[in-house]
mmCIF file of the N, C-alpha and C atoms, coordinates in Angstrom:
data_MODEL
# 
_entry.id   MODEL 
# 
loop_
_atom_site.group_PDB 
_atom_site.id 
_atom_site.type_symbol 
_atom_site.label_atom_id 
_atom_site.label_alt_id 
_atom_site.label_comp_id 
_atom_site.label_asym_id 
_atom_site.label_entity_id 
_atom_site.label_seq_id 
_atom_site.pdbx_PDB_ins_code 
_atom_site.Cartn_x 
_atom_site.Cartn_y 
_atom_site.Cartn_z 
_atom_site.occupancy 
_atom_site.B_iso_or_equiv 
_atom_site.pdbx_formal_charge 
_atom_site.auth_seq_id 
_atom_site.auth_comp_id 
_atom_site.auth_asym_id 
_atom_site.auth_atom_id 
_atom_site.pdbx_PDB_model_num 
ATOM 1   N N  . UNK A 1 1  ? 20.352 112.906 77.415  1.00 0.00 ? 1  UNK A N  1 
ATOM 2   C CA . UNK A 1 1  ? 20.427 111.950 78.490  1.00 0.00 ? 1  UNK A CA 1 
ATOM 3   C C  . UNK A 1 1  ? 19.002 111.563 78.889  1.00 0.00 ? 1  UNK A C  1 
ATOM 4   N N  . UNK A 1 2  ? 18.880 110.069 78.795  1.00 0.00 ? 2  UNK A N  1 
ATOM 5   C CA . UNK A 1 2  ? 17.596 109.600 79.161  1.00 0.00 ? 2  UNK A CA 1 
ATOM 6   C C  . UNK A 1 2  ? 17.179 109.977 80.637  1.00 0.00 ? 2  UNK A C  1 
ATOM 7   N N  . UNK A 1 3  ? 16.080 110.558 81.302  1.00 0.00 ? 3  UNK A N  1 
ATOM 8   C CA . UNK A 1 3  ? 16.397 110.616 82.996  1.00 0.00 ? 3  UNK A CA 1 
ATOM 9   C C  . UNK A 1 3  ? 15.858 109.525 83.817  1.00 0.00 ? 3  UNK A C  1 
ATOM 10  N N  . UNK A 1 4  ? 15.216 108.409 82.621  1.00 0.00 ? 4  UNK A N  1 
ATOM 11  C CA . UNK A 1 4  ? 14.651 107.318 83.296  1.00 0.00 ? 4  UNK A CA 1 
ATOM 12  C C  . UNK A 1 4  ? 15.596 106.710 83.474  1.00 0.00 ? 4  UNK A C  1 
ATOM 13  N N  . UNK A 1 5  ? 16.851 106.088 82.529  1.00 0.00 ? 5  UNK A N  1 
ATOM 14  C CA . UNK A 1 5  ? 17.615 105.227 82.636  1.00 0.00 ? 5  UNK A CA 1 
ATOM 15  C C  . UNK A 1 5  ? 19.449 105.776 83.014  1.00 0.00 ? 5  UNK A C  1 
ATOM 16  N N  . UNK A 1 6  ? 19.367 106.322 83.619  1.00 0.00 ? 6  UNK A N  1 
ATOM 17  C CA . UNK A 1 6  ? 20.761 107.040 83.972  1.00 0.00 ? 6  UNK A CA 1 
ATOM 18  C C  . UNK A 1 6  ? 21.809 106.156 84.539  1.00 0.00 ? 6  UNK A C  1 
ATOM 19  N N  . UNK A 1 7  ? 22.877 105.874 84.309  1.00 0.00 ? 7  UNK A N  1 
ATOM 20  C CA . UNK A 1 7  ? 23.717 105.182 85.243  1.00 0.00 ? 7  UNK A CA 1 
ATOM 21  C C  . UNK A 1 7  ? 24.789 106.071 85.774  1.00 0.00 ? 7  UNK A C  1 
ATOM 22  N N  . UNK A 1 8  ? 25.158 105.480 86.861  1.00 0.00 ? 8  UNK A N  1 
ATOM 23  C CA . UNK A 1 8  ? 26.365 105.900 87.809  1.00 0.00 ? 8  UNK A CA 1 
ATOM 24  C C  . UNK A 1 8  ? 27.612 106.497 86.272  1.00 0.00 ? 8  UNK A C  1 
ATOM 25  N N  . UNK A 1 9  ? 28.021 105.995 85.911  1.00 0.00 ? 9  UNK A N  1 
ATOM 26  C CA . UNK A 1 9  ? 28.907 105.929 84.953  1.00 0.00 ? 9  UNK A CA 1 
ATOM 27  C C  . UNK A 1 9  ? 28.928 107.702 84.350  1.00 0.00 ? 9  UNK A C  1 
ATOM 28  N N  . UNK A 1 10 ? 27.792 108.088 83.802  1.00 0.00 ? 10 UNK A N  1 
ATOM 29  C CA . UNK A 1 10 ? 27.552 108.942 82.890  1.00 0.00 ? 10 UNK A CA 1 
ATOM 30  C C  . UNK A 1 10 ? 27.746 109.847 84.201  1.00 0.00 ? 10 UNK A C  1 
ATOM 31  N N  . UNK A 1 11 ? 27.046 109.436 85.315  1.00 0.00 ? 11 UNK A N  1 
ATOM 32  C CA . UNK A 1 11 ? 27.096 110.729 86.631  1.00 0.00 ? 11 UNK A CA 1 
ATOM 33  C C  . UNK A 1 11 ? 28.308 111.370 87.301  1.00 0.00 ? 11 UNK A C  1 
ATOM 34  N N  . UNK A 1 12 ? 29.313 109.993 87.096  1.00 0.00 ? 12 UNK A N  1 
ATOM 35  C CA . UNK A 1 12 ? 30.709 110.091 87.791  1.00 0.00 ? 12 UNK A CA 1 
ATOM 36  C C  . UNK A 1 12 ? 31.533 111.487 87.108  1.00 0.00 ? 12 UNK A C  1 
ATOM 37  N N  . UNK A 1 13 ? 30.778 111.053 85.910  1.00 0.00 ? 13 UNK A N  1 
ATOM 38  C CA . UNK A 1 13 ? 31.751 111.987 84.761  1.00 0.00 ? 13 UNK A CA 1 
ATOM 39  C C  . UNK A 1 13 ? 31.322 113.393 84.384  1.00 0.00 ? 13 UNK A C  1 
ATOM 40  N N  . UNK A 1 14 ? 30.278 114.046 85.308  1.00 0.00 ? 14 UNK A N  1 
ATOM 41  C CA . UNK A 1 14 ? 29.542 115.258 85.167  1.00 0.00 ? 14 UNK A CA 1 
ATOM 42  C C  . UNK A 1 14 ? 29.888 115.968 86.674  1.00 0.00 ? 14 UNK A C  1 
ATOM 43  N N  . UNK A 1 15 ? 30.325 117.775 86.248  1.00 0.00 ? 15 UNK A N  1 
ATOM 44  C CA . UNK A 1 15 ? 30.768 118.419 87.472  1.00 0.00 ? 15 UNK A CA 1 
ATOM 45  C C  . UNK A 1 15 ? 29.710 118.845 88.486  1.00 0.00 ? 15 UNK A C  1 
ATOM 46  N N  . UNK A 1 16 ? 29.850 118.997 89.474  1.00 0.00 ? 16 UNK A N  1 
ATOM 47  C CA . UNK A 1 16 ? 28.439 119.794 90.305  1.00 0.00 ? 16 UNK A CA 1 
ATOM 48  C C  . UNK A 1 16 ? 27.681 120.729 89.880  1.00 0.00 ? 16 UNK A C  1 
ATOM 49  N N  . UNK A 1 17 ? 28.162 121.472 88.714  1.00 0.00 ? 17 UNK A N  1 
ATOM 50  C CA . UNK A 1 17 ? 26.574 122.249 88.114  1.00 0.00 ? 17 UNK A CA 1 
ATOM 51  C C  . UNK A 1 17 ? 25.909 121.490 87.661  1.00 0.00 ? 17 UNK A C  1 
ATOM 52  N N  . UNK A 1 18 ? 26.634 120.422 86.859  1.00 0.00 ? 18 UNK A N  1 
ATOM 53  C CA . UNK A 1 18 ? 25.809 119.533 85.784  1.00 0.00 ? 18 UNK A CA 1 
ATOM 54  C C  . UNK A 1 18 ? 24.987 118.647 86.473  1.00 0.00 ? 18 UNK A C  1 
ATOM 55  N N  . UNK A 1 19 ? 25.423 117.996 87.719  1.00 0.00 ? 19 UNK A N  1 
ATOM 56  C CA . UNK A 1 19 ? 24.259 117.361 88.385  1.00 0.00 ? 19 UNK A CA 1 
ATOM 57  C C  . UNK A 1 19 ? 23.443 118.022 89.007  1.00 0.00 ? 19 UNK A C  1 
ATOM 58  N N  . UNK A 1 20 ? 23.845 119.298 89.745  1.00 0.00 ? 20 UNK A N  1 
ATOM 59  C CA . UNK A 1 20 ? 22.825 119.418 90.140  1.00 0.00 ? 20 UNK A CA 1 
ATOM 60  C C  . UNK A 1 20 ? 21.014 120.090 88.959  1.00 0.00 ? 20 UNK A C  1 
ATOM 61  N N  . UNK A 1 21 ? 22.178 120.352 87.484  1.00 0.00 ? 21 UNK A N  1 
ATOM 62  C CA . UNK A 1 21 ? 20.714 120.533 86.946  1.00 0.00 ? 21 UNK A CA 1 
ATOM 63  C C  . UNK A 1 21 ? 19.731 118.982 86.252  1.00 0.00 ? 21 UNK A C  1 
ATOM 64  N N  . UNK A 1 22 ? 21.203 118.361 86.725  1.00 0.00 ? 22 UNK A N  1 
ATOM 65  C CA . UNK A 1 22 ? 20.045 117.018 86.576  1.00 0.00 ? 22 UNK A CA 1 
ATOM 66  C C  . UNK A 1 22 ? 19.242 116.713 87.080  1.00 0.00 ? 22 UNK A C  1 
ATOM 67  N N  . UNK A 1 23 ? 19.609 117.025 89.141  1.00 0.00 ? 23 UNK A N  1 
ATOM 68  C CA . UNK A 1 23 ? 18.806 116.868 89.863  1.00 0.00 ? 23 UNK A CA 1 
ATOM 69  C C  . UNK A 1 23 ? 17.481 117.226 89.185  1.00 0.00 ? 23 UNK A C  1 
ATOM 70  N N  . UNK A 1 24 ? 17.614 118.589 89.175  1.00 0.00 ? 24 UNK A N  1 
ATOM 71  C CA . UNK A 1 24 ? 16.449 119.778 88.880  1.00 0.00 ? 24 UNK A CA 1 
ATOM 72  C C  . UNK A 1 24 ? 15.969 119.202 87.678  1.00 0.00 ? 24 UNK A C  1 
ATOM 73  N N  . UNK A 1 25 ? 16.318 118.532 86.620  1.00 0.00 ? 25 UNK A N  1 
ATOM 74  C CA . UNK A 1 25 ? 15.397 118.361 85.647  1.00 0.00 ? 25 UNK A CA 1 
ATOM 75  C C  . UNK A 1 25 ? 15.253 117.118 85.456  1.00 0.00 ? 25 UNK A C  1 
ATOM 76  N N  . UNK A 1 26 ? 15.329 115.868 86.789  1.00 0.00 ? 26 UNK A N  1 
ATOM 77  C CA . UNK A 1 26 ? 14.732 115.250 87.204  1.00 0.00 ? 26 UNK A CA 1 
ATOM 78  C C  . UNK A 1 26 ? 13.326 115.338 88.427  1.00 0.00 ? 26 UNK A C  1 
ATOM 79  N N  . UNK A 1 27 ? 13.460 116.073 89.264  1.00 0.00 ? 27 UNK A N  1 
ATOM 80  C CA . UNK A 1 27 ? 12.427 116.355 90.266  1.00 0.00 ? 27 UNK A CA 1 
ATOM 81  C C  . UNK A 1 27 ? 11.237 117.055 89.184  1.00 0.00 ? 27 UNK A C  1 
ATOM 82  N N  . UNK A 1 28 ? 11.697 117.790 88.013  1.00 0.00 ? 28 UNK A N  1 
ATOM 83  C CA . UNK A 1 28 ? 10.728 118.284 87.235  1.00 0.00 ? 28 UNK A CA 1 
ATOM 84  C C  . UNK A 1 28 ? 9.916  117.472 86.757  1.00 0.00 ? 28 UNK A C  1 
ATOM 85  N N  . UNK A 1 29 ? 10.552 116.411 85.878  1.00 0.00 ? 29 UNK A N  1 
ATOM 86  C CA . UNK A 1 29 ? 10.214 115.082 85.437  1.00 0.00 ? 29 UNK A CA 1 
ATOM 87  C C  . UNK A 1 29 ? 9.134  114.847 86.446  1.00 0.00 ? 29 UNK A C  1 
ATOM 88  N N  . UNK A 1 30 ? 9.782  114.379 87.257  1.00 0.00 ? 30 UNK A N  1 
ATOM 89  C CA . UNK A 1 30 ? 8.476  113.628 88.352  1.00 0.00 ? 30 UNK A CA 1 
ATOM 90  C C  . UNK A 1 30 ? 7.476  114.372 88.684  1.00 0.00 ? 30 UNK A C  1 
ATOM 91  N N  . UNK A 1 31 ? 7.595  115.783 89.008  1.00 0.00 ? 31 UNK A N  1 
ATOM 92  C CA . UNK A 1 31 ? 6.110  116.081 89.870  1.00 0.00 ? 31 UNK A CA 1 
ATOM 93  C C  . UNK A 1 31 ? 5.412  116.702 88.317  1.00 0.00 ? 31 UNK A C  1 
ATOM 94  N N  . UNK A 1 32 ? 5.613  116.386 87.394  1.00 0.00 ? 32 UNK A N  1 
ATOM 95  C CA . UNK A 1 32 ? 4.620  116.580 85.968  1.00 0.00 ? 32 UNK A CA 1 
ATOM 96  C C  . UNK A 1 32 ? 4.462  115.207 85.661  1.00 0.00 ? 32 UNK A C  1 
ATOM 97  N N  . UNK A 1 33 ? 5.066  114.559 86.082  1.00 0.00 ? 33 UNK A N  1 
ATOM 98  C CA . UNK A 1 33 ? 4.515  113.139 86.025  1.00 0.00 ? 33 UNK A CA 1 
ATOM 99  C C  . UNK A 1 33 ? 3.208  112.521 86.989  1.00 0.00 ? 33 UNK A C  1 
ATOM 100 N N  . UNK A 1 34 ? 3.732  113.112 88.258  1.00 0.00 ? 34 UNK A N  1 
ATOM 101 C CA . UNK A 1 34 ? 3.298  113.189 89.224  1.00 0.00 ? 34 UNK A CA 1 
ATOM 102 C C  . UNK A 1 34 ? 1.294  113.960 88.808  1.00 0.00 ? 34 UNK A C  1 
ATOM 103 N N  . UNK A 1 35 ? 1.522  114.896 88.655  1.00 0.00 ? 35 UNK A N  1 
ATOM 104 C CA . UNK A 1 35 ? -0.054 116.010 88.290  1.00 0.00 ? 35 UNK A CA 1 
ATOM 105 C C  . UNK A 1 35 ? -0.052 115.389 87.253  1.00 0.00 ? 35 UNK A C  1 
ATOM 106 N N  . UNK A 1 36 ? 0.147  114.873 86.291  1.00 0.00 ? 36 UNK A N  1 
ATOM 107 C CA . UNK A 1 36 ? -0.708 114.219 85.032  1.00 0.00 ? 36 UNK A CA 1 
ATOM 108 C C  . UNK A 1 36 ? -1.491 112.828 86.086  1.00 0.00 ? 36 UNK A C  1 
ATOM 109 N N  . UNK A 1 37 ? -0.860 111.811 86.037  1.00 0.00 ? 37 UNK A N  1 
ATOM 110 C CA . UNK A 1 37 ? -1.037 111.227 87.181  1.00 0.00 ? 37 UNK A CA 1 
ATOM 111 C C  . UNK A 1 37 ? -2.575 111.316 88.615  1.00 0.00 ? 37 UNK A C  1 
ATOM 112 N N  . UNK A 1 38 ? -2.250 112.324 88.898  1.00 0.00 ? 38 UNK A N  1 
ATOM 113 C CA . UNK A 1 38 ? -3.359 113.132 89.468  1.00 0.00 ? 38 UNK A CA 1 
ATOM 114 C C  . UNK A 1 38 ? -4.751 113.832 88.649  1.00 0.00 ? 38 UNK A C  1 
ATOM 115 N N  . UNK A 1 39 ? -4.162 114.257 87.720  1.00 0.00 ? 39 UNK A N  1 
ATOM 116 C CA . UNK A 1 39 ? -5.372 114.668 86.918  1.00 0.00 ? 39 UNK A CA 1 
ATOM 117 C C  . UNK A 1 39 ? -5.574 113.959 86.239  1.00 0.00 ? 39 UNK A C  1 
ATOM 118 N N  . UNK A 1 40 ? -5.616 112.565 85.999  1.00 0.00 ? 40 UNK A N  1 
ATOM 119 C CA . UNK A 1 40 ? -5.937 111.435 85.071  1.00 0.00 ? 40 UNK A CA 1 
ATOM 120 C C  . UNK A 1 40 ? -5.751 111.808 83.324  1.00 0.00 ? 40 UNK A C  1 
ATOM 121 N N  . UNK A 1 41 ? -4.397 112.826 83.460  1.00 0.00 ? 41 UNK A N  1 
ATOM 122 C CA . UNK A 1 41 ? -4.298 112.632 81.709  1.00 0.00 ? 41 UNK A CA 1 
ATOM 123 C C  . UNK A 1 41 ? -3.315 111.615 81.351  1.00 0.00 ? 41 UNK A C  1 
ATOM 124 N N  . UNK A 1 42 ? -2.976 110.577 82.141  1.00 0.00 ? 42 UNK A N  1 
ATOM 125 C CA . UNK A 1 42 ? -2.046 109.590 81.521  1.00 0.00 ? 42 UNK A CA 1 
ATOM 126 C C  . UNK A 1 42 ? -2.214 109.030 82.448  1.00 0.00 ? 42 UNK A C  1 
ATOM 127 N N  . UNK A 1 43 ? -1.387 107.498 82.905  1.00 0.00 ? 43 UNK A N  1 
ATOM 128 C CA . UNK A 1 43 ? -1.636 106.625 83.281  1.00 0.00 ? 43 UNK A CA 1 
ATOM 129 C C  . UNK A 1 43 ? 0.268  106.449 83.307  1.00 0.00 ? 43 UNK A C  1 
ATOM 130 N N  . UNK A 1 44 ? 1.127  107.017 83.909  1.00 0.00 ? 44 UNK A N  1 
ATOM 131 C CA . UNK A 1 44 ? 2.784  106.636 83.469  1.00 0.00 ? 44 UNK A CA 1 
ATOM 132 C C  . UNK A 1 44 ? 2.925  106.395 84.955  1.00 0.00 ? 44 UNK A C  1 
ATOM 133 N N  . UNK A 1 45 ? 2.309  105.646 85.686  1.00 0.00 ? 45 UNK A N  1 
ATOM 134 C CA . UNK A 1 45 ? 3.026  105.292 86.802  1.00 0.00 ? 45 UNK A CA 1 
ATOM 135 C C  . UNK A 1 45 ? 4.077  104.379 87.115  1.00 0.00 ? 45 UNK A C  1 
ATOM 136 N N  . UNK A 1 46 ? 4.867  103.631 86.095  1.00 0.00 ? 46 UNK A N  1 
ATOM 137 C CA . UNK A 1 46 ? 6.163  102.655 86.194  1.00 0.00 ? 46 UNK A CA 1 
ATOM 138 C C  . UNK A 1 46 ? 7.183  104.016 86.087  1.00 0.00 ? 46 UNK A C  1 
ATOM 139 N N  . UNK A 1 47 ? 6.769  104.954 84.691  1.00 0.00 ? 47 UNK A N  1 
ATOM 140 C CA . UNK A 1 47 ? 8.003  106.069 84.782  1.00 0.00 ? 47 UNK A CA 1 
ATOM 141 C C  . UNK A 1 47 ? 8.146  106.565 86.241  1.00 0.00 ? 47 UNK A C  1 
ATOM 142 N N  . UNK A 1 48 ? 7.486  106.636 86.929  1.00 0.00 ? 48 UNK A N  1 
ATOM 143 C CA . UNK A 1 48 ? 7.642  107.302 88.070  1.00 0.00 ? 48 UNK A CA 1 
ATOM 144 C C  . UNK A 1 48 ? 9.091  106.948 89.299  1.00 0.00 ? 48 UNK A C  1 
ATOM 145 N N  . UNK A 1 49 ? 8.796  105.089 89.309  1.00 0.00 ? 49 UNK A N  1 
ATOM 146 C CA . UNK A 1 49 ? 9.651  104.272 90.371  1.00 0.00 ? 49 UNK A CA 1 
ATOM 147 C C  . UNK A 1 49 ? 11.437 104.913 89.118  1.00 0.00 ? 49 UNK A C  1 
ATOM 148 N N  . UNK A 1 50 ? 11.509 104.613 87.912  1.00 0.00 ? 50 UNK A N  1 
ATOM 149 C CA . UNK A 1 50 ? 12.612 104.935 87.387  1.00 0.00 ? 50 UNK A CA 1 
ATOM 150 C C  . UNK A 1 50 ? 12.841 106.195 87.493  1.00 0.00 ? 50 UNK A C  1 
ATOM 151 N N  . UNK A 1 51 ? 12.129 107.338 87.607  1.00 0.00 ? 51 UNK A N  1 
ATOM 152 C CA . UNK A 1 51 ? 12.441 108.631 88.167  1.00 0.00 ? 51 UNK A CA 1 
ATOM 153 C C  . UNK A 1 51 ? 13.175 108.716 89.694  1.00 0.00 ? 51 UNK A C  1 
ATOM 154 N N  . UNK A 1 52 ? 12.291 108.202 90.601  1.00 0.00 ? 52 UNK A N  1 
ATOM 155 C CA . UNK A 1 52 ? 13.201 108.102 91.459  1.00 0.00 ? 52 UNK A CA 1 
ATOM 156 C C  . UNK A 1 52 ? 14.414 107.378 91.538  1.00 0.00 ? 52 UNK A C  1 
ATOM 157 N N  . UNK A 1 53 ? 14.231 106.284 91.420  1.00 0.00 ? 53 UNK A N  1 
ATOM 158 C CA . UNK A 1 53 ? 15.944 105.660 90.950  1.00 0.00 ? 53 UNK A CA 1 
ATOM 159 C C  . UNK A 1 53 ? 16.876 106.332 90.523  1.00 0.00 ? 53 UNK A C  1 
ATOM 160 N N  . UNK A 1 54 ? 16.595 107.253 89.626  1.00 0.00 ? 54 UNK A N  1 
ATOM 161 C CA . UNK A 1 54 ? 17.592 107.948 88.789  1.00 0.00 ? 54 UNK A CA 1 
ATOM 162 C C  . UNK A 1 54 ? 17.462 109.253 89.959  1.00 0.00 ? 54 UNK A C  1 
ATOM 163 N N  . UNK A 1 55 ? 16.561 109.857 90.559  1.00 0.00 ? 55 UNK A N  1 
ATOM 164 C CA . UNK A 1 55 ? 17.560 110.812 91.385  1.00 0.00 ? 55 UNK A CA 1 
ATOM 165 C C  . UNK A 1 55 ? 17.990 110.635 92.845  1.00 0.00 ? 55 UNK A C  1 
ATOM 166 N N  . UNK A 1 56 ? 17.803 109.273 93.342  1.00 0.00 ? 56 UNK A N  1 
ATOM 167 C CA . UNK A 1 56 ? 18.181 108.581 94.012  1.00 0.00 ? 56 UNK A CA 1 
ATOM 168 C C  . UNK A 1 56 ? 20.112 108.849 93.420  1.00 0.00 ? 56 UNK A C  1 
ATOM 169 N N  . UNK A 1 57 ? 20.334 108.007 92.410  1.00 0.00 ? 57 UNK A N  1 
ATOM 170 C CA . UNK A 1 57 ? 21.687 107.835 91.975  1.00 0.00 ? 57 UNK A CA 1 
ATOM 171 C C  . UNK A 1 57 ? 22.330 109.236 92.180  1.00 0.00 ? 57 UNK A C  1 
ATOM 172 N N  . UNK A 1 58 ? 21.528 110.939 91.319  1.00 0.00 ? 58 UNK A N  1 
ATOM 173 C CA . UNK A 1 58 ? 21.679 111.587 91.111  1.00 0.00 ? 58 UNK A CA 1 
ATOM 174 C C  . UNK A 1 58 ? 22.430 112.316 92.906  1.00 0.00 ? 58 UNK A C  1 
ATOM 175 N N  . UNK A 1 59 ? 21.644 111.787 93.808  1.00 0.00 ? 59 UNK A N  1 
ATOM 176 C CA . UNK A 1 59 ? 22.134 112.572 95.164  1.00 0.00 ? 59 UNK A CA 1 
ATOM 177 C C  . UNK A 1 59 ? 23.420 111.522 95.779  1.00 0.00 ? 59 UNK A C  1 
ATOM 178 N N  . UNK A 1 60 ? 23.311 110.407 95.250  1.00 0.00 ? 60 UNK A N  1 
ATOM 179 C CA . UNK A 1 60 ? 24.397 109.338 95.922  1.00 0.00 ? 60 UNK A CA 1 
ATOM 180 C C  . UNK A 1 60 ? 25.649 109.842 95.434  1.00 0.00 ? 60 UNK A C  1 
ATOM 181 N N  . UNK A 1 61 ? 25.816 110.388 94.059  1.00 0.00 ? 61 UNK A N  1 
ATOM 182 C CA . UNK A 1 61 ? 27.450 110.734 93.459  1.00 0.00 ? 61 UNK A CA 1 
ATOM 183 C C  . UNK A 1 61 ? 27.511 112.666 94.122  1.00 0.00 ? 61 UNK A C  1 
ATOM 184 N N  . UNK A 1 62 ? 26.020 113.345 94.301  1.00 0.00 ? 62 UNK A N  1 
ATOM 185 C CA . UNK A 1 62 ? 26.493 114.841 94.823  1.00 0.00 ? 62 UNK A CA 1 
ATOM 186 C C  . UNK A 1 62 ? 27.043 114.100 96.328  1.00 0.00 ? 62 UNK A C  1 
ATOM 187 N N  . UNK A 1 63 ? 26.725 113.439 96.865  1.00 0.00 ? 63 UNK A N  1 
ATOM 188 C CA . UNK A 1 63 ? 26.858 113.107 98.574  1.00 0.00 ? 63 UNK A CA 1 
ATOM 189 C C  . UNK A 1 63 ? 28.702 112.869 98.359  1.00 0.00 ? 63 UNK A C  1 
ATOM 190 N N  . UNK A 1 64 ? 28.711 111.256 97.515  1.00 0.00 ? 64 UNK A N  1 
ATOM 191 C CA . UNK A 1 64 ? 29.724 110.931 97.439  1.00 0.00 ? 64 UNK A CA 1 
ATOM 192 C C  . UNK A 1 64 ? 30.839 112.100 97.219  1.00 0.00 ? 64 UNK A C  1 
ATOM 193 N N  . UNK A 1 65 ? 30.398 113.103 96.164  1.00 0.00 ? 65 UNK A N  1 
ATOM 194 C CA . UNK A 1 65 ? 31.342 114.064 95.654  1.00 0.00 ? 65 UNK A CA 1 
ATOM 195 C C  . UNK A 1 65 ? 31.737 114.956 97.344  1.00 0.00 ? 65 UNK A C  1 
ATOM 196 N N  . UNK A 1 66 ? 30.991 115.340 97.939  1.00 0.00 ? 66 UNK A N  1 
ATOM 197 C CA . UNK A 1 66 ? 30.970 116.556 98.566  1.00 0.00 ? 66 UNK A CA 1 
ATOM 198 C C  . UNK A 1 66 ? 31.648 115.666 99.935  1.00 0.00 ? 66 UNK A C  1 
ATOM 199 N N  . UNK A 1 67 ? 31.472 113.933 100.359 1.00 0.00 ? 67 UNK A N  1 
ATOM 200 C CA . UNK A 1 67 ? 32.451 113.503 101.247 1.00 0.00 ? 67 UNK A CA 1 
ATOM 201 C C  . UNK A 1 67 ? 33.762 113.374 100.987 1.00 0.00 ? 67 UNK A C  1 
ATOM 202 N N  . UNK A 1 68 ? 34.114 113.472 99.476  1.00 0.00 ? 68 UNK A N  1 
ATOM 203 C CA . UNK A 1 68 ? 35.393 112.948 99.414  1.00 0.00 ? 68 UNK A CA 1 
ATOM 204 C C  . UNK A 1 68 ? 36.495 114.521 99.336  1.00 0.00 ? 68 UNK A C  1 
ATOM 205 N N  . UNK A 1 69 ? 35.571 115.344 98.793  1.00 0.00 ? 69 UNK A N  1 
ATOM 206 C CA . UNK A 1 69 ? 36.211 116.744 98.811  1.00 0.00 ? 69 UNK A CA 1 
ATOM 207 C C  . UNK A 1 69 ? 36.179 117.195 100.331 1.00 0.00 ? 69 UNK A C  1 
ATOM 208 N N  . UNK A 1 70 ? 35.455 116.563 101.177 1.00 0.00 ? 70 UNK A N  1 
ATOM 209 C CA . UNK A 1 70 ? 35.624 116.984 102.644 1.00 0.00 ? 70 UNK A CA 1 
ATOM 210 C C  . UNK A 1 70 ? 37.020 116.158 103.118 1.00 0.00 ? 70 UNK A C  1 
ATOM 211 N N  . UNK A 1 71 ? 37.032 114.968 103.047 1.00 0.00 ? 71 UNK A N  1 
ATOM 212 C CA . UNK A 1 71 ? 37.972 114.085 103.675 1.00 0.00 ? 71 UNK A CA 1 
ATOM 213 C C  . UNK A 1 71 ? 39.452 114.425 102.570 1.00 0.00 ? 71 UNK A C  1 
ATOM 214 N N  . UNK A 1 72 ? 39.446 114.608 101.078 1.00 0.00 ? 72 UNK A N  1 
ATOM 215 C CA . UNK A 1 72 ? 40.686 114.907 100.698 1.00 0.00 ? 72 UNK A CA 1 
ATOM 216 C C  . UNK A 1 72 ? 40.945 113.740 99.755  1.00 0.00 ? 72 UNK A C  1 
ATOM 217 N N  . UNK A 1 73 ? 39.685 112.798 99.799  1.00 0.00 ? 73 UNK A N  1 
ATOM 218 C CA . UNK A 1 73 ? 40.670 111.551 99.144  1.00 0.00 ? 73 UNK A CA 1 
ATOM 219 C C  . UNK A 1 73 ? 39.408 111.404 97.999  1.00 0.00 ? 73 UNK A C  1 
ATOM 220 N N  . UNK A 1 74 ? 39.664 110.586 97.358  1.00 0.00 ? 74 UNK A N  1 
ATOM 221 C CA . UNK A 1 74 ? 38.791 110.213 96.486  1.00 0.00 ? 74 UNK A CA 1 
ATOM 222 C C  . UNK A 1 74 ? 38.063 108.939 96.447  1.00 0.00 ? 74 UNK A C  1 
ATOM 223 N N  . UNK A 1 75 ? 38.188 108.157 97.469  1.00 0.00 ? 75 UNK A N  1 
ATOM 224 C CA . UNK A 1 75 ? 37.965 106.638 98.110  1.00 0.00 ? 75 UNK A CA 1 
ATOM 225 C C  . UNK A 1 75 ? 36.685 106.536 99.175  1.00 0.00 ? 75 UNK A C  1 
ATOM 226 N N  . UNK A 1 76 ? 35.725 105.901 98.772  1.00 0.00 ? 76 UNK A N  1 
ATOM 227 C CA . UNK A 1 76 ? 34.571 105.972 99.726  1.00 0.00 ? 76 UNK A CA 1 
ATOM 228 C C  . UNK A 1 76 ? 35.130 106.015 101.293 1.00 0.00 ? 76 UNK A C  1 
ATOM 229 N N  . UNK A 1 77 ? 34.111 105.855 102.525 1.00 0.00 ? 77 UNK A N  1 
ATOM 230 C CA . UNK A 1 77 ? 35.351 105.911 103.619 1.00 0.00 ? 77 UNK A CA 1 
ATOM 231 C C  . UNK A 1 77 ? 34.638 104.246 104.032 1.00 0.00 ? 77 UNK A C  1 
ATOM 232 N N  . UNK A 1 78 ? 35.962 103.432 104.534 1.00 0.00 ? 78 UNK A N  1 
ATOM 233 C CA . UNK A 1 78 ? 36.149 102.196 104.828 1.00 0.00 ? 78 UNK A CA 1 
ATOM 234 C C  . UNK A 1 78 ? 35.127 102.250 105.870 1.00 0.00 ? 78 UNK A C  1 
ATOM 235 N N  . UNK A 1 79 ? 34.569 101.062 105.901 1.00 0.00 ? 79 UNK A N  1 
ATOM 236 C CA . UNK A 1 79 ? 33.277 100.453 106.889 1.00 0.00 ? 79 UNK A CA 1 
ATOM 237 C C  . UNK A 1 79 ? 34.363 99.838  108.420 1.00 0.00 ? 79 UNK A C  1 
ATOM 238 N N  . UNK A 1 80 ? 34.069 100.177 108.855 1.00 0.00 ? 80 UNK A N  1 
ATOM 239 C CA . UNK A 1 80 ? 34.074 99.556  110.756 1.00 0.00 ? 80 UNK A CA 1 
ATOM 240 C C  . UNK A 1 80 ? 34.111 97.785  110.607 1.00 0.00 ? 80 UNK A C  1 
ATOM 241 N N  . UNK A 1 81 ? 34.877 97.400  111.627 1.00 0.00 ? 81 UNK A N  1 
ATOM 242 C CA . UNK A 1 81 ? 34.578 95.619  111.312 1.00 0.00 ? 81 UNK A CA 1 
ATOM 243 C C  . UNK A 1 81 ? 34.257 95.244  112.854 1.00 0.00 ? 81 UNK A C  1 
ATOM 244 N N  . UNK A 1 82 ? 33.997 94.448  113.213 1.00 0.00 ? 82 UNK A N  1 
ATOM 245 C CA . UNK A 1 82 ? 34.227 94.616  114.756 1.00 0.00 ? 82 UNK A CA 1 
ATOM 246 C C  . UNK A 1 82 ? 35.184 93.473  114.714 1.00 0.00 ? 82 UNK A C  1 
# 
């Protein structure tokens, strides 16, 4: 699994161990991206914004997972209208 280019899709379909070692071997990704970066042995600062993106996504489906196992349903929860 690429961790730059991840989609929702591939995430939906992985259980809570599996994301959360995505999490983890995404945040890895970044802060060695991050100290190269810092110590001027590379120059990968675009990988960086797609790192976060991807564990951006990575906490939106643990969140999503852990509201819908709270509420019982499997359906985001409906927005307020006034």
């Amino acid at each position: 699994m690429d961790l730059h280019k991840i989609n929702m899709g591939e995430l939906k379909g992985l259980d809570h161990g599996a994301l959360r070692q995505v999490e983890k071997d995404v945040r890895k990704s970044l802060m060695k991206i991050r100290m190269d970066i810092y110590t001027a042995k590379s120059a990968q600062g675009a990988k960086v914004r797609g790192l976060k993106k991807s564990l951006a996504r990575v906490l939106t489906v643990q969140n999503q997972a852990k509201a819908s196992s709270a509420s019982g349903t499997n359906s985001p929860k409906a927005k307020k209208t006034k």
